[in-house]
Rosetta silent file (secondary structure, phi, psi, omega in degrees, C-alpha in Angstrom):
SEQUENCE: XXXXXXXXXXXXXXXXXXXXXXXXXXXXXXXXXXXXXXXXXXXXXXXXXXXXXXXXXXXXXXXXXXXXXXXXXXXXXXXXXXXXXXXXXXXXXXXXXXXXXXXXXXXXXXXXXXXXXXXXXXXXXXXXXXXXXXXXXXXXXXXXXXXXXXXXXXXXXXXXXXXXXXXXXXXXXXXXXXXXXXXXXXXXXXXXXXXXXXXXXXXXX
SCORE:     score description
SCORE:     0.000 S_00000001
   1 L     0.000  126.545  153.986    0.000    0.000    0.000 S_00000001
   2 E   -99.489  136.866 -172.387    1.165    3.593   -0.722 S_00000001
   3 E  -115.482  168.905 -177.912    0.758    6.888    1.226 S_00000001
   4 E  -138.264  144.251  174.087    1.729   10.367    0.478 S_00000001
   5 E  -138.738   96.029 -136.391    2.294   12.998    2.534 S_00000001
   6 L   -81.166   65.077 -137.376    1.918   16.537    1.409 S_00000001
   7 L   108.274  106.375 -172.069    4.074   19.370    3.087 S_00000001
   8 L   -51.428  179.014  167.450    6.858   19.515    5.643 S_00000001
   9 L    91.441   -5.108  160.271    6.191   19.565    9.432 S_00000001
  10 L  -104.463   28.267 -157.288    5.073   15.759    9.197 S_00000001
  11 H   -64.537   -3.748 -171.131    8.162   13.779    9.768 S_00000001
  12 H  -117.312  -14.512 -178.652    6.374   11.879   12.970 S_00000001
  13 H   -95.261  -25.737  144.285    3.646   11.293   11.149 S_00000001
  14 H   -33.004  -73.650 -165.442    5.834    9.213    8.398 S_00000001
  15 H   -43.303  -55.617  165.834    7.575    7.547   11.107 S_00000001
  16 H   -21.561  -68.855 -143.865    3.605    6.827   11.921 S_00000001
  17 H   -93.814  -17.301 -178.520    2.553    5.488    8.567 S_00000001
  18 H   -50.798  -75.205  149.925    5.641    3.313    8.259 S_00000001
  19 L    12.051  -61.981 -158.876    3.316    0.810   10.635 S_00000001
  20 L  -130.968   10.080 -155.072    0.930   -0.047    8.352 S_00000001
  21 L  -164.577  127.449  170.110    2.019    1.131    4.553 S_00000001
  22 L   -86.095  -28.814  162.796    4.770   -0.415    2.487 S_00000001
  23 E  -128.007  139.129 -166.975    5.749    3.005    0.509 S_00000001
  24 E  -119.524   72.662  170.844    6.124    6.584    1.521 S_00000001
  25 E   -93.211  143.598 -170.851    6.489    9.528    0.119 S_00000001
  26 E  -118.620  121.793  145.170    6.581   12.993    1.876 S_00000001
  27 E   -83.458  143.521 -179.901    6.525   15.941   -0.817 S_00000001
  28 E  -134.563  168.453 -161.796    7.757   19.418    0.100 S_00000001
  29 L  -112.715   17.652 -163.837    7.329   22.512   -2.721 S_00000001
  30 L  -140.279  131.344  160.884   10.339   24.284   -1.510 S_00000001
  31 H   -61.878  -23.836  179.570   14.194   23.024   -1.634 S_00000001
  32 H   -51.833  -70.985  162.574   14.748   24.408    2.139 S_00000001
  33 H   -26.579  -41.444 -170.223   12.191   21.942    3.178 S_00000001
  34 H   -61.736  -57.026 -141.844   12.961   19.015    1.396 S_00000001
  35 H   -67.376  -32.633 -179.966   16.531   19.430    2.549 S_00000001
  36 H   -66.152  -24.123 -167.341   15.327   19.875    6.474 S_00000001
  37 H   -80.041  -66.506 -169.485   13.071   17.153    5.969 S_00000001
  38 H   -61.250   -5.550 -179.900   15.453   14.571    4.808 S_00000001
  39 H  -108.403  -36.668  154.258   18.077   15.857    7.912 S_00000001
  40 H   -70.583  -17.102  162.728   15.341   15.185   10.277 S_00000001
  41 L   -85.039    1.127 -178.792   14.600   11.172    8.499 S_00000001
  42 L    62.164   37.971 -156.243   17.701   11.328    8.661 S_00000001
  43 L    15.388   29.620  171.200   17.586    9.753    5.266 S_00000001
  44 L   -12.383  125.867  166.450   15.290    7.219    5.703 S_00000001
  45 L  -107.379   20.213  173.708   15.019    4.941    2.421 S_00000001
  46 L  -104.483  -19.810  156.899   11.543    3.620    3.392 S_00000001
  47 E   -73.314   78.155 -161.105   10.503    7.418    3.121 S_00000001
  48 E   -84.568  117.291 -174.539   10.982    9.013   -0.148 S_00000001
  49 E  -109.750  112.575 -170.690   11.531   12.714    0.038 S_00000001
  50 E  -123.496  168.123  176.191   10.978   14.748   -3.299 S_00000001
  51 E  -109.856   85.886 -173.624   10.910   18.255   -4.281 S_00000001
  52 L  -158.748  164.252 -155.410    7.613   18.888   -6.231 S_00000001
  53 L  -100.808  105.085 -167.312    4.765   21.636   -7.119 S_00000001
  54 L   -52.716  -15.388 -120.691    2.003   19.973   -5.185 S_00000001
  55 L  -155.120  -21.943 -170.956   -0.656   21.200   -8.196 S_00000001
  56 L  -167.390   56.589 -177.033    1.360   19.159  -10.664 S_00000001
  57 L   -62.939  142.465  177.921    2.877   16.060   -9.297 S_00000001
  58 L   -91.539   53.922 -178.756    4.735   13.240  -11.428 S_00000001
  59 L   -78.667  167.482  154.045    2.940   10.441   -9.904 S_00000001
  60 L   -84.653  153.287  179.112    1.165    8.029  -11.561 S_00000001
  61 L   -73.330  135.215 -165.070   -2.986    7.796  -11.279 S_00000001
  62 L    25.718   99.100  170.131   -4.518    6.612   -8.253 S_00000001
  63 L  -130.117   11.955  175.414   -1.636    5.322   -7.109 S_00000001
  64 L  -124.106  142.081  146.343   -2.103    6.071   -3.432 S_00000001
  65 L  -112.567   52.250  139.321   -4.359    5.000   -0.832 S_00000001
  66 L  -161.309  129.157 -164.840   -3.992    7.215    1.517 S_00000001
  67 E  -113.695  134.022  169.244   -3.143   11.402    1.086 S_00000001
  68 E  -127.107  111.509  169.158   -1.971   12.904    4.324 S_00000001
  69 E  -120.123  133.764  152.125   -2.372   16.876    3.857 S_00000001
  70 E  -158.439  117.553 -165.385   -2.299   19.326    6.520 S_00000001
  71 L    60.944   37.958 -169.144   -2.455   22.917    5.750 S_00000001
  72 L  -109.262  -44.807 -150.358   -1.019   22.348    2.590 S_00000001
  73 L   -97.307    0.883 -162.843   -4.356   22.383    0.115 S_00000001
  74 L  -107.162   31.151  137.967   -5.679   26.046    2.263 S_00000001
  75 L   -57.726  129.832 -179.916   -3.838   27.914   -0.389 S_00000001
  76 L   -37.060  -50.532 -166.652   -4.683   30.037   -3.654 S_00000001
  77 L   -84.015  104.761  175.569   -3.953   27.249   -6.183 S_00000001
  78 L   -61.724  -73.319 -175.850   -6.834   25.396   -3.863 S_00000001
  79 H   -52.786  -67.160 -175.979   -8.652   23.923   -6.944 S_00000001
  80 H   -51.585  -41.134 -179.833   -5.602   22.597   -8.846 S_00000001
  81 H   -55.967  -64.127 -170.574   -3.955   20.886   -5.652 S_00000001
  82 H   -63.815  -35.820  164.789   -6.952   19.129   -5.083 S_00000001
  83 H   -48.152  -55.823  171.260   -7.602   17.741   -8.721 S_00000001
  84 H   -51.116  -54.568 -173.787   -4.135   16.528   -8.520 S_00000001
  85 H   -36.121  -51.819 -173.114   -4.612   14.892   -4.958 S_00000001
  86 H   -41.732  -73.498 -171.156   -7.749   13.479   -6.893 S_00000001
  87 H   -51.066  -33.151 -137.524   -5.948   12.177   -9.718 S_00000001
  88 H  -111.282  -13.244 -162.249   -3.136   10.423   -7.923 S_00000001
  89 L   -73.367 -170.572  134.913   -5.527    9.079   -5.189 S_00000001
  90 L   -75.264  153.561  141.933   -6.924    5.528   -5.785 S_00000001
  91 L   -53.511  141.875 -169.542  -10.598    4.794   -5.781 S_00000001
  92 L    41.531   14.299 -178.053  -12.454    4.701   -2.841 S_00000001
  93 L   -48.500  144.923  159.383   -8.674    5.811   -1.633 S_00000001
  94 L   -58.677  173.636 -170.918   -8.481    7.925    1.897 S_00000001
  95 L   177.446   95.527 -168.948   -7.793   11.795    1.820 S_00000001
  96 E  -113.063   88.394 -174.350   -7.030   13.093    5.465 S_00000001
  97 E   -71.381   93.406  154.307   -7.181   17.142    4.900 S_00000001
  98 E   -73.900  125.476 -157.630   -6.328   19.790    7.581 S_00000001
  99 E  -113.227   97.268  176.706   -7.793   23.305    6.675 S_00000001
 100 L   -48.085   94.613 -160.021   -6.912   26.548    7.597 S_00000001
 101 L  -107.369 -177.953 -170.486  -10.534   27.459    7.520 S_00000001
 102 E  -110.214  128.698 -162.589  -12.245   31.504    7.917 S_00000001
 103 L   -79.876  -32.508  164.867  -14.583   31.278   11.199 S_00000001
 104 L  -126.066  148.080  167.795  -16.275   34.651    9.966 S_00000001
 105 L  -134.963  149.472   26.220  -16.863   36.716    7.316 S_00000001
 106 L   -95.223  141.174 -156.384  -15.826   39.592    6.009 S_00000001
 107 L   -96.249  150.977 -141.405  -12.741   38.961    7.692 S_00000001
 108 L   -85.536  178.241 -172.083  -10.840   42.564    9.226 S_00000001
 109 H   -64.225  -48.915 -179.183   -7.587   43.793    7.126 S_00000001
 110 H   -52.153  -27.166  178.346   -5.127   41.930    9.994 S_00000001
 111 H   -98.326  -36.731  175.578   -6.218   38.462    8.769 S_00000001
 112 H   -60.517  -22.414 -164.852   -6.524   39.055    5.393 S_00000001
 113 H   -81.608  -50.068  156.695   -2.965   40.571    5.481 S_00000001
 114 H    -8.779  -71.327 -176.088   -1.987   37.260    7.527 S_00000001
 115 H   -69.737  -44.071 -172.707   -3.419   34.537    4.710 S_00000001
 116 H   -63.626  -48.498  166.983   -1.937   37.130    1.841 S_00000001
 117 H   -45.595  -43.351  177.936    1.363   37.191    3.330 S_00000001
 118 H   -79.840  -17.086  178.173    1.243   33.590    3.986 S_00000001
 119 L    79.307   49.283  159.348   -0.275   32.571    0.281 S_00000001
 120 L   -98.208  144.430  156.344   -3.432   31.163    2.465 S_00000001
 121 L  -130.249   90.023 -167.877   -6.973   31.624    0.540 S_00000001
 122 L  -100.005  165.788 -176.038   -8.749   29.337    3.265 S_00000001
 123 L   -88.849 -174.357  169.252  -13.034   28.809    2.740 S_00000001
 124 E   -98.085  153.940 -172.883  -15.351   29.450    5.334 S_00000001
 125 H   -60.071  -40.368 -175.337  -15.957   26.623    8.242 S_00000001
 126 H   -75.239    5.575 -166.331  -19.464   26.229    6.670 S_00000001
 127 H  -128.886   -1.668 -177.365  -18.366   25.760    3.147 S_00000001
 128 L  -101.588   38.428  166.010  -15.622   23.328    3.153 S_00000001
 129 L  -111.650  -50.796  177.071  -17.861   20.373    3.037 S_00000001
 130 H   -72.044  -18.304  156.815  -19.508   21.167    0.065 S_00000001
 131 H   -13.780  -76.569 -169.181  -15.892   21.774   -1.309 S_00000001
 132 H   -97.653  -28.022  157.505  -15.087   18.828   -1.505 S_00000001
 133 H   -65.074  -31.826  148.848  -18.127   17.105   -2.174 S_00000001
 134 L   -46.492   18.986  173.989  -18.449   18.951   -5.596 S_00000001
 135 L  -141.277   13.895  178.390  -15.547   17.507   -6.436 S_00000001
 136 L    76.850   32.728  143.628  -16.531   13.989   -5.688 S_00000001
 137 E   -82.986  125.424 -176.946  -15.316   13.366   -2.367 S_00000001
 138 E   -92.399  110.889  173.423  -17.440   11.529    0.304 S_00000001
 139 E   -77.118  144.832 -175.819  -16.875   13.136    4.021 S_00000001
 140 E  -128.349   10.103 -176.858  -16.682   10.579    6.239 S_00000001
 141 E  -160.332  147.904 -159.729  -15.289   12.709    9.212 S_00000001
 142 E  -146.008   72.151  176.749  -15.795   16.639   10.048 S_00000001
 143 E   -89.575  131.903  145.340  -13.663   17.933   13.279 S_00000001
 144 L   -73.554   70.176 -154.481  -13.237   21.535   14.338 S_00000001
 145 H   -75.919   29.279 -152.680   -9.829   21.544   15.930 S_00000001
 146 H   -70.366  -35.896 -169.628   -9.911   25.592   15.794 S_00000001
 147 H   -72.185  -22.505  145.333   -9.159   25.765   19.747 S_00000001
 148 L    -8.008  -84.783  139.713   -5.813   23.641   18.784 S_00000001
 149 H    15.264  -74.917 -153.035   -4.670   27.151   17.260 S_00000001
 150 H   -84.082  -20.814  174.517   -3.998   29.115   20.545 S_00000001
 151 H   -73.818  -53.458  161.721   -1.476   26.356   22.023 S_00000001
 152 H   -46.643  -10.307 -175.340    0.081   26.610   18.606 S_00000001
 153 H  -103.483  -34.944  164.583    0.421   29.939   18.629 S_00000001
 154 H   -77.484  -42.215 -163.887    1.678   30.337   22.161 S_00000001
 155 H  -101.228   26.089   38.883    4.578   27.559   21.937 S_00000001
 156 H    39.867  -92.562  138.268    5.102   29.883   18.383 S_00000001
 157 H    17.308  -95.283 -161.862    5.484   32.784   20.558 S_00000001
 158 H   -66.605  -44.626  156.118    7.805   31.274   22.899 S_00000001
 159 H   -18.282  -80.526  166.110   10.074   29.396   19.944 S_00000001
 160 H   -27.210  -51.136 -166.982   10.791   32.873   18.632 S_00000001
 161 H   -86.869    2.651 -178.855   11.374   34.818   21.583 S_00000001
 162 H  -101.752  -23.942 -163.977   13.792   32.106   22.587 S_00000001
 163 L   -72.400  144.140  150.864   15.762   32.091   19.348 S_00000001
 164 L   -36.265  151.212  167.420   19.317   33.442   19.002 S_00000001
 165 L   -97.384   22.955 -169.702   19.855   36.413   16.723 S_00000001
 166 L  -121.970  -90.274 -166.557   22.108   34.299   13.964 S_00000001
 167 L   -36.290  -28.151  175.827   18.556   32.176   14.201 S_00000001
 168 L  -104.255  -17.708  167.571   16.405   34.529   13.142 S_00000001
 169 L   -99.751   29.895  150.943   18.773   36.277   10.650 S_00000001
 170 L   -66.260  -53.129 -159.993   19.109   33.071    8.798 S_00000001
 171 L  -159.121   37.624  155.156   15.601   33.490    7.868 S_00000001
 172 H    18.861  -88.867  175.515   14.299   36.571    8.592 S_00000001
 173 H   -70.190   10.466 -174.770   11.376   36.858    6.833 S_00000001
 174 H   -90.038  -51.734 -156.470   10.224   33.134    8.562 S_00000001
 175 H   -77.885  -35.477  175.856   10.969   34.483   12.113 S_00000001
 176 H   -59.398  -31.130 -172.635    8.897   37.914   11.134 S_00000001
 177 H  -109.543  -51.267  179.961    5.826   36.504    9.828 S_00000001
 178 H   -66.292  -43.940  159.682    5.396   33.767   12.411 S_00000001
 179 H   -44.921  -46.832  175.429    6.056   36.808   14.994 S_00000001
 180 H   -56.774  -62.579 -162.665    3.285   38.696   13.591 S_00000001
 181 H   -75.904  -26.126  162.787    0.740   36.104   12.930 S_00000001
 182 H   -65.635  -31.439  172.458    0.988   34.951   16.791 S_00000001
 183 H   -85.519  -14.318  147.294    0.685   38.319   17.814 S_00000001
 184 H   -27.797  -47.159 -149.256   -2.650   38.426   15.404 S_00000001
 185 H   -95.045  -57.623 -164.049   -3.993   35.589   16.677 S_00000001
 186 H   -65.231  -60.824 -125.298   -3.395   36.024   20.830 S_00000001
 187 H  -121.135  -47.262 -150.723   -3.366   39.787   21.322 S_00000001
 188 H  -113.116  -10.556  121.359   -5.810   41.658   18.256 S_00000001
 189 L   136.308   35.106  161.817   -8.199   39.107   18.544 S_00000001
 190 H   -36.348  -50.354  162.344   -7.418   36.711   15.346 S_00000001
 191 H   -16.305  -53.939 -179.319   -9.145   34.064   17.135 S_00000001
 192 H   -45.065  -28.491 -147.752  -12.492   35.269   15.991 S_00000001
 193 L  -136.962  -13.451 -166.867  -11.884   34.755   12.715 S_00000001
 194 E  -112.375  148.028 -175.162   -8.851   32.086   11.847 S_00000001
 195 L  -141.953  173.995  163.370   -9.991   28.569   12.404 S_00000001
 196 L  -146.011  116.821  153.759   -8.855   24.497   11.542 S_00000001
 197 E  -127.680  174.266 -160.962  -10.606   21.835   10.845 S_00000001
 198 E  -123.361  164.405 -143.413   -9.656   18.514   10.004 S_00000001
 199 E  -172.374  140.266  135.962  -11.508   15.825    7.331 S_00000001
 200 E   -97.874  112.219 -178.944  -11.602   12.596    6.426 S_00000001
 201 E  -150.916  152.687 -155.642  -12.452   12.003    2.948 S_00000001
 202 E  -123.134  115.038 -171.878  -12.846    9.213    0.412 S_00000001
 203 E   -57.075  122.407  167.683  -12.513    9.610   -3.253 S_00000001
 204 L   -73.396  -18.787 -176.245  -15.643    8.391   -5.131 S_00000001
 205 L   -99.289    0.000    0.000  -13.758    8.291   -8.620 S_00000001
């Protein structure tokens, strides 16, 4: 059986999938990524770590049964990501989605500048079901993990403010925008409005 896993930041969740699934690949859309990702496996050879545009993979079709995304697909090319995920999935195949999703709308200037900065276009929590069921997906699992979000954002917080200054001017504009969007979220009252939920969903095609 093969899984995919869609986005850095899941290297435990590989380690995870190892368990039950004889091939593994983790894509990341960035060379920084790949290369941290493959220094935290540790090269792994049961994990196969690529460099690819997430929107236009060279997989073969539905060649996975199982997609592990989270907060990869809550992005402008939305539509495209997911048609690939689609194509590459198997029938009746798994799809486990995490969504940056918008808890209100119209959302104030501070969040939109958040998701613009960040390349997020996330849907609203009432609209990301029918998402993905127009697109032939069956939900088979609907959480709201939005209160997740403030622990992340707090041990965020405290990463940063802990960091060296040769850590943050290595990557500047990483350590700037993750500064920002925590104080968004704790302090101006980001909460209201930035949400996650999480999906289970099973390709009908």
């Amino acid at each position: 059986m093969n899984a995919l896993i869609v986005g850095p930041g899941c290297e435990t969740v590989a380690n995870q999938l190892r368990k039950s699934f004889s091939n593994i690949n983790l894509i990341a859309d960035d060379y920084d990524s790949v290369m941290q990702i493959r220094m935290k496996m540790k090269n792994d050879e049961k994990v196969n770590v690529k460099l690819m545009d997430f929107a236009h993979t060279d997989f073969e079709n539905e060649y996975f049964d199982l997609i592990y995304a989270q907060g990869s697909i809550s992005v402008t090319e939305r539509k495209d990501i997911t048609k690939e995920l689609k194509r590459i999935l198997t029938s009746r195949g798994l799809l486990s989605a995490g969504e940056i999703v918008s808890l209100k709308e119209p959302v104030p200037a501070f969040v939109a500048d958040i998701w613009e900065r960040s390349g997020l276009e996330p849907i609203s929590s009432s609209g990301i079901r029918k998402f993905y069921e127009d697109r032939g997906f069956e939900v088979l699992s609907e959480k709201d993990l939005s209160d997740t979000l403030k622990d992340f954002y707090e041990k965020t917080k405290r990463t940063v403010s802990k960091m060296s200054k040769n850590e943050k001017d290595a990557d500047k504009k990483y350590y700037s925008r993750m500064k920002h969007e925590s104080h968004a979220y704790l302090t101006l009252g980001g909460d209201k409005y930035i949400g996650f939920k999480s999906l289970i969903l099973r390709n009908l095609h």
